[in-house]
C-alpha positions as CSV (number, residue, x, y, z in Angstrom):
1,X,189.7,18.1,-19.7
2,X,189.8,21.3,-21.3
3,X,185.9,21.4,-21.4
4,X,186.0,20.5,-17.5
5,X,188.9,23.7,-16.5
6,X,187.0,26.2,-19.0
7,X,183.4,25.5,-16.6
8,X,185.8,25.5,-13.3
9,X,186.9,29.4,-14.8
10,X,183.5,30.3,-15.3
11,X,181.8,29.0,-11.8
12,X,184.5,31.4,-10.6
13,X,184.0,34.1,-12.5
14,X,180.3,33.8,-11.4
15,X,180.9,33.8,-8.0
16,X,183.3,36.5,-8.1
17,X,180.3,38.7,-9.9
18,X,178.0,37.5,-7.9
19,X,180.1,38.5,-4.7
20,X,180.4,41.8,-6.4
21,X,176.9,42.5,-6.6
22,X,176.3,41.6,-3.0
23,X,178.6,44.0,-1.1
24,X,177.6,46.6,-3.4
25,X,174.2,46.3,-2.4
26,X,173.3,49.1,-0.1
27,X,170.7,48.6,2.9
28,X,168.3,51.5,3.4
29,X,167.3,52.8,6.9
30,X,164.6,51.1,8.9
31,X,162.7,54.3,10.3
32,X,161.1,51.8,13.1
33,X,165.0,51.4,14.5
34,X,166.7,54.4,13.3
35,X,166.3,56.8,16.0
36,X,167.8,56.1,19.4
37,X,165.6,58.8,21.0
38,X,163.2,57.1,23.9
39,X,160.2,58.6,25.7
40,X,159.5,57.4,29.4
41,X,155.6,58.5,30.8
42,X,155.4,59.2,34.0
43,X,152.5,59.0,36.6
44,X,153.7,61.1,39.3
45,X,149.8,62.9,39.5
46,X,146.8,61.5,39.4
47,X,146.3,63.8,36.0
48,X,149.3,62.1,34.4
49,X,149.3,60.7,31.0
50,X,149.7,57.2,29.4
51,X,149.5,56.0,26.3
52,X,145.7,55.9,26.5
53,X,143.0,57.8,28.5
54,X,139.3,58.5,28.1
55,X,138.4,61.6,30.1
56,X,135.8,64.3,30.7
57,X,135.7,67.8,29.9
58,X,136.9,70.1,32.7
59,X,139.9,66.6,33.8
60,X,143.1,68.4,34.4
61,X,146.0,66.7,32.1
62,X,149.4,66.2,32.5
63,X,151.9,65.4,30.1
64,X,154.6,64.1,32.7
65,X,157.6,62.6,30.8
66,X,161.4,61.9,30.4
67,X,163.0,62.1,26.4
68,X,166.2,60.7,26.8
69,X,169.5,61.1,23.1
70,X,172.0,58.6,24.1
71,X,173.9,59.7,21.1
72,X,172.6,63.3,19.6
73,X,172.6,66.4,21.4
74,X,169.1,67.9,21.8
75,X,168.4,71.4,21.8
76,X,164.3,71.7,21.5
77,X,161.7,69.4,22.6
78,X,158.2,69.7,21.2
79,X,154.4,69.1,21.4
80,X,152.3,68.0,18.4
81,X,148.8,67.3,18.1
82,X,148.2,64.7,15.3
83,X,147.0,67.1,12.5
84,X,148.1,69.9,13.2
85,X,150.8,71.7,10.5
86,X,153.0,72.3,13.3
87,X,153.9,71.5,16.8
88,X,151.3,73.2,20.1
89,X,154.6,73.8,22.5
90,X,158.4,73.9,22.4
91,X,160.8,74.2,25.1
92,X,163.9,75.5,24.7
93,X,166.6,73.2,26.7
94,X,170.0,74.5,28.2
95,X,173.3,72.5,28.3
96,X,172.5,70.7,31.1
97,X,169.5,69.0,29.4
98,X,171.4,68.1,26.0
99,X,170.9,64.4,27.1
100,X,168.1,64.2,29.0
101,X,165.1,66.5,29.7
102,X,162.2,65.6,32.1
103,X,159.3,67.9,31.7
104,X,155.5,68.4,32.9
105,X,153.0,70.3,30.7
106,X,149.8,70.8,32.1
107,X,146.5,71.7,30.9
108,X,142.5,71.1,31.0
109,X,140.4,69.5,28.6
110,X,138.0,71.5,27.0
111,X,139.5,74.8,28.4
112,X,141.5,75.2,24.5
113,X,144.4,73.7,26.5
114,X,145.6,76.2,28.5
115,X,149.2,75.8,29.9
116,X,150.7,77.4,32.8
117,X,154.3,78.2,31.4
118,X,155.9,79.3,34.3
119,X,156.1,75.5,34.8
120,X,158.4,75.2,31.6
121,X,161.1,77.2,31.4
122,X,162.6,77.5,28.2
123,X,159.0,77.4,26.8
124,X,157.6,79.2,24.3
125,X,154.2,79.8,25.1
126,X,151.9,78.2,22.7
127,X,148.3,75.8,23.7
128,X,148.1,72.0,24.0
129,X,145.5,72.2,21.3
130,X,141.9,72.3,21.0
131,X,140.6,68.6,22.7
132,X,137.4,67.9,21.0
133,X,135.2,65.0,21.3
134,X,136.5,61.8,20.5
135,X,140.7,60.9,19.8
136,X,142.9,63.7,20.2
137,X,146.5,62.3,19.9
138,X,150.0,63.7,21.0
139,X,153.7,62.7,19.8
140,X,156.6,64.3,22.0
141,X,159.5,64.3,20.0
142,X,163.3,66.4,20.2
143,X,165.4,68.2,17.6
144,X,168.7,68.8,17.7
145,X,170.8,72.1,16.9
146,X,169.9,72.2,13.0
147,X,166.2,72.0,14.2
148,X,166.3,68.0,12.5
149,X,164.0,65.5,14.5
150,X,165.6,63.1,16.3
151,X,162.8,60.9,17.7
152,X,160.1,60.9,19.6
153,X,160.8,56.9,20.9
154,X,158.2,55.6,19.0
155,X,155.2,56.6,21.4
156,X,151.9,58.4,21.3
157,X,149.6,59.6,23.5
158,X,145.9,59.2,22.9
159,X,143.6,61.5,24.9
160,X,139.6,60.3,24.2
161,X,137.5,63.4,25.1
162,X,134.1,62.6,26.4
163,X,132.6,65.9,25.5
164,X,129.4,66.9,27.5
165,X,127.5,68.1,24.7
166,X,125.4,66.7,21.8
167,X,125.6,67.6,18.5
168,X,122.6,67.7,15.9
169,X,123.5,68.2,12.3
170,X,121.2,69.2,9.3
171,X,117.8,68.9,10.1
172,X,115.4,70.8,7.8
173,X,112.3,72.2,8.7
174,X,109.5,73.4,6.2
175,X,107.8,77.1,5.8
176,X,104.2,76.3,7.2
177,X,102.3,79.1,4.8
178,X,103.1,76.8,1.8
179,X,100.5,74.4,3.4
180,X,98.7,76.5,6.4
181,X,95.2,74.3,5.2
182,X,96.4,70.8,5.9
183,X,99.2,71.7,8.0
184,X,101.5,68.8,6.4
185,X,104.8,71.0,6.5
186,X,107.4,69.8,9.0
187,X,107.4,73.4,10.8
188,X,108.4,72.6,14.4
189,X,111.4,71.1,16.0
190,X,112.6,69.6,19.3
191,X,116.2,70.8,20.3
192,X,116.8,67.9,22.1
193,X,116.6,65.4,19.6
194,X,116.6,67.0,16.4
195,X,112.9,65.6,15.4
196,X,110.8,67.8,13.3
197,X,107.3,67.4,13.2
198,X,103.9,69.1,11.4
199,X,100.3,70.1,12.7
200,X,99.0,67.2,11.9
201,X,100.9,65.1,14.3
202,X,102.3,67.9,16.6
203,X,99.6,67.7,19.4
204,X,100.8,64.1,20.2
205,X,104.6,65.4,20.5
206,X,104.0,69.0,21.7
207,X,106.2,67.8,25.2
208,X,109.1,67.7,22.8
209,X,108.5,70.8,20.6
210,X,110.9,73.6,21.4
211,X,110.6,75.9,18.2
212,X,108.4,76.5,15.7
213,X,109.3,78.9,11.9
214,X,107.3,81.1,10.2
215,X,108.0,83.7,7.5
216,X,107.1,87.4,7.9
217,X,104.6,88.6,5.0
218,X,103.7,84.7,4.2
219,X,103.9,82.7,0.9
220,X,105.9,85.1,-1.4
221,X,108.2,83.8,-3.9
222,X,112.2,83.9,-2.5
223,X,110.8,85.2,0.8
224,X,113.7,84.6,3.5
225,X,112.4,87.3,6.4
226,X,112.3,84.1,8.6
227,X,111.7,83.5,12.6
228,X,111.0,81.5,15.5
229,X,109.1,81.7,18.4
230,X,108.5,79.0,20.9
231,X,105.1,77.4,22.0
232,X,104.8,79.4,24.7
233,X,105.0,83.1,23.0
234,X,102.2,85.5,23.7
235,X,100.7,86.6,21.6
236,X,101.7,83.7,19.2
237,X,103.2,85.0,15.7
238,X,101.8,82.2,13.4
239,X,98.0,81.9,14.1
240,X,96.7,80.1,11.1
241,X,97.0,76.4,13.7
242,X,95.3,76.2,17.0
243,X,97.6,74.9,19.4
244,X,96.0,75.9,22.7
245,X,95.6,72.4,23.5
246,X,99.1,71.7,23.0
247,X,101.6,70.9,25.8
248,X,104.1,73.9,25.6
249,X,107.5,73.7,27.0
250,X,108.8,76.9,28.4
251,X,111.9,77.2,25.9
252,X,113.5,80.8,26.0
253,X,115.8,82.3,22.5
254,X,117.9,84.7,21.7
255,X,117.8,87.0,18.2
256,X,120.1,85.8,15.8
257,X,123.9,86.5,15.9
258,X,125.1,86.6,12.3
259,X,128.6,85.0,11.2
260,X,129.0,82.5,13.7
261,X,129.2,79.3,11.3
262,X,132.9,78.8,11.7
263,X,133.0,79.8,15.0
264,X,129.9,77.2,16.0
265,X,132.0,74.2,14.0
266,X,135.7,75.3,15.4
267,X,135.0,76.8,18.8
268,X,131.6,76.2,20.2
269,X,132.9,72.2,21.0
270,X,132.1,72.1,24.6
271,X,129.7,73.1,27.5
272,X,131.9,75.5,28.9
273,X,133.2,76.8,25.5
274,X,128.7,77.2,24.5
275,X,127.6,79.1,27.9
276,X,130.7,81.6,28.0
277,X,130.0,82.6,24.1
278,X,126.1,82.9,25.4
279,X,126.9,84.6,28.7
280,X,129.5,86.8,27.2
281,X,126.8,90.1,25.8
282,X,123.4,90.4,26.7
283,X,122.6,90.2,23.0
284,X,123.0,86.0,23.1
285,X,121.5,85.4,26.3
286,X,117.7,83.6,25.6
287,X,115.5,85.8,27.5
288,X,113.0,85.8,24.2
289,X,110.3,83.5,23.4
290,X,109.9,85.1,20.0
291,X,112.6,86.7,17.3
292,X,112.3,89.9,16.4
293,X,114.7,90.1,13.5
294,X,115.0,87.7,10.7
295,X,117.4,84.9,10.7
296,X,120.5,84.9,8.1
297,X,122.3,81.7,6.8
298,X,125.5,81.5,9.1
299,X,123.4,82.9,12.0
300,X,123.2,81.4,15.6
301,X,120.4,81.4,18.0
302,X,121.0,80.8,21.6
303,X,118.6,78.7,23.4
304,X,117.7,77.8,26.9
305,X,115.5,74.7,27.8
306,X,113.8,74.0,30.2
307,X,115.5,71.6,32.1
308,X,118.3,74.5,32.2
309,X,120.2,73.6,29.5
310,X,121.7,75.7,27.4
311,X,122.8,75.5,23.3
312,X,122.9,76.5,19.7
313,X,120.9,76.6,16.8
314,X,122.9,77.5,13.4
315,X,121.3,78.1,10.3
316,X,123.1,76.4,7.3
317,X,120.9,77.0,4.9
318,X,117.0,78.7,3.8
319,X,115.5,77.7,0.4
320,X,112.3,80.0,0.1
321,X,111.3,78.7,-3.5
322,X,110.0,75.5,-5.1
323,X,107.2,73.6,-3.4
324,X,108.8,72.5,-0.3
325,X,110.8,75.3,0.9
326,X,112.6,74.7,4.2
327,X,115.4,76.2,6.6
328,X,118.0,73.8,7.4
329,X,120.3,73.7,11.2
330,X,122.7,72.6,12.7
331,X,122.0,72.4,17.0
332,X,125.0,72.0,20.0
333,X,124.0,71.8,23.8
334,X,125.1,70.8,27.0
335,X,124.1,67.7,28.5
């Protein structure tokens, strides 16, 4: 009996511990429930925004939305671009929105998001954001007094940019004095498709050759004084190759513009964006079918093809030396 009372006074005592343990066991947040904040799309406009959209450059784009704080009062409502470090847009919100805030911010892709603010009062300015080809995605979210996030009701917006331009990246072609004999050097290129190609085979694929390289003052060790001409230069600059029987597409160049590289990666991302850097001094426009100055890593040559479009030719990097010295580049044009 005693044996049987002492295990009844521990099964209690275990209990008790055990319901001890359980309410002081604390429950953290679930951040996919936390925030009462919702987000309502619109499609009053034809240019409104869903959740997902593939359009072209030059589409007009509306972000056309409600935010709604049942509980919180909100203060600031914001635009962010996934990866950016901090929100495109804020809009300052009076008393009367504290609640609820219906908004549209408009803009047009490939035009580096520009907004008309005197359709947002309260607004501060600021760009949608630089849509480039491919995903460009948008959260929408409030803050309250403190400037502390309150939600952004769980939604994104997903912009897919067709961008009407094609991008060529490191393609290296070869100095042709290292072998002017057998003519084995990879010393021409075709702007359209990035293919380089030598004497020996260039006659069957002169319809696609745009440029040619050759170095001023010829095979001289760490040489750089590099430039291009096209096939149809007169007189041509690099004479060592007969070519007269070649097709020759009437391609026109510029001279090289030095310390474009960041501005060819970060701004040069659409049609629009590549003629108004070309058209903007007569210095870029490709009136040439010949350089007259020697190209520079980071430099850009403008180009013209024949079929009217126009582009960009970057220069990443020239290695004069060793036995296969080569200049390599980056290309952008409009489709």
């Amino acid at each position: 009996m005693k044996k049987q009372n002492e295990f009844c006074i521990s099964l209690m005592l275990l209990l008790v511990l055990m319901a001890g343990v359980t309410s002081c066991k604390k429950t953290a947040p679930n951040i996919f429930n936390m925030f009462d904040v919702t987000l309502e799309l619109h499609s009053n406009s034809p240019y409104s925004l869903s959740e997902n959209q593939t359009l072209n450059e030059g589409d007009s784009i509306y972000f056309d939305f409600t935010i709604k704080s049942p509980t919180q009062e909100m203060y600031q409502v914001a635009l962010f671009q996934i990866g950016s470090a901090l929100p495109n847009f804020r809009i300052n919100l009076d008393d009367a929105n504290r609640h609820t805030y219906t908004g549209v911010i408009k803009g047009v892709v490939g035009a580096n998001g520009a907004i008309t603010t005197a359709m947002i009062p309260g607004s501060n300015g600021g760009s949608i954001g630089n849509l480039k080809d491919g995903a460009n995605t948008f959260r929408i979210w409030a803050y309250d007094k403190q400037g502390v996030y309150l939600g952004d009701g769980y939604k994104t917006i997903t912009v897919n940019v067709n961008n009407k331009i094609t991008h060529i990246v490191n393609r290296k072609i070869y100095f042709p004095d290292v072998d002017s004999a057998n003519g084995s050097a990879n010393a021409y290129i075709s702007l359209s498709t990035g293919e380089t190609f030598n004497y020996q085979n260039g006659a069957a694929n002169s319809a696609k050759i745009d440029l040619g390289i050759y170095r001023v003052g010829g095979t001289v060790t760490g040489n750089t004084a590099l430039r291009f001409y096209t096939l149809t230069a007169s007189p041509l600059p690099f004479t060592p190759f007969n070519i007269s029987s070649w097709t020759k597409r009437d391609t026109k160049i510029s001279n090289p513009q030095t310390g474009q590289n960041s501005n060819f990666l970060r701004s040069y991302y659409t049609a629009a964006s590549i003629v108004a850097y070309i058209s903007g001094a007569s210095a870029r426009r490709p009136t040439l079918t010949a350089t007259s100055s020697n190209v520079a890593i980071n430099s850009v040559i403008s180009f013209l093809t024949p079929e009217g479009k126009y582009g960009l030719l970057l220069v990443n990097q020239i290695s004069p030396n060793g036995d296969k010295p080569f200049i390599d580049v980056s290309i952008k044009y409009e489709l």
